[in-house]
N, C-alpha and C positions, 0 to 999 in steps of 0.2 A: 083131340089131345095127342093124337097121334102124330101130328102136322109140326106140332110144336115141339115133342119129342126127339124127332129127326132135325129140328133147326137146331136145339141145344145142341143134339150130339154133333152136329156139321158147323157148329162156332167151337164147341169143346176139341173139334180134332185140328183146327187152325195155328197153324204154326205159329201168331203172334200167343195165340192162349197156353201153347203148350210150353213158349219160351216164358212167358211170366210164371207160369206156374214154377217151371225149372230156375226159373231164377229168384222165386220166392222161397222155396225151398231152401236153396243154398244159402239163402240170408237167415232162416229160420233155425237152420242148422250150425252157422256161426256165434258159439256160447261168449264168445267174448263180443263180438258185434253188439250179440242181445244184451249183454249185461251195460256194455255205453250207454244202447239204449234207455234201459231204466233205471240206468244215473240221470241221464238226461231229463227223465221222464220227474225225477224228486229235484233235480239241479239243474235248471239249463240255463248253460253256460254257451255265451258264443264259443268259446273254444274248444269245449266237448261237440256244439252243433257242427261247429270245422270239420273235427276229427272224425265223427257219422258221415258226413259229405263225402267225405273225398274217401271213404271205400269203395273201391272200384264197382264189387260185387254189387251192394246197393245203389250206388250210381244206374249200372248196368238194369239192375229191379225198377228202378225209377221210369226209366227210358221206356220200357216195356208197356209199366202201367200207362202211363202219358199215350203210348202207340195205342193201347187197347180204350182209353178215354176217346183217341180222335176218331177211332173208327167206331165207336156208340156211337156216338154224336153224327157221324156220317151215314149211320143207317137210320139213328132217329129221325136226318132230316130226308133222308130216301121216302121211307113211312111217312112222314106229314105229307109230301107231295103227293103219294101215291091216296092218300087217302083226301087232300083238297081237289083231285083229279076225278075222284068218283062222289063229287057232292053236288047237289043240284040246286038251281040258285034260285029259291023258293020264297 
């Protein structure tokens, strides 16, 4: 447990984690953002989904998530090799 401890906390102090977090924040903290939002969320409107888009801030949150998706996916595919590496062909 302790293995896995020190890997959270060594993905949690990574600059890609620490800028989504910071950037999710500031989305989270924008009350008029949020309120589009859950117009959107009872109304959507292509022209309300425009107006969501093109906030920089969320844009920017966007960007982060998507970095923080490619590099899962780049350690998941580390781990499946690492672990098709130590299987014995029985």
């Amino acid at each position: 447990m302790e293995k896995t401890d020190n890997l959270i906390k060594l993905i949690d102090s990574m600059k890609e984690i620490q800028d989504m977090k910071k950037k999710k924040k500031e989305v989270l903290e924008d009350k008029e953002f949020l309120k589009k939002l859950e117009e959107y969320k009872t109304n959507p409107t292509e022209e309300l989904k425009e107006e969501i888009l093109k906030n920089k801030m969320y844009r920017e949150y966007l960007k982060t998530e998507t970095d923080i998706n490619i590099l899962i996916m780049a350690i998941n595919q580390k781990l499946k090799e690492i672990k098709e590496e130590g299987q014995c062909d029985l």
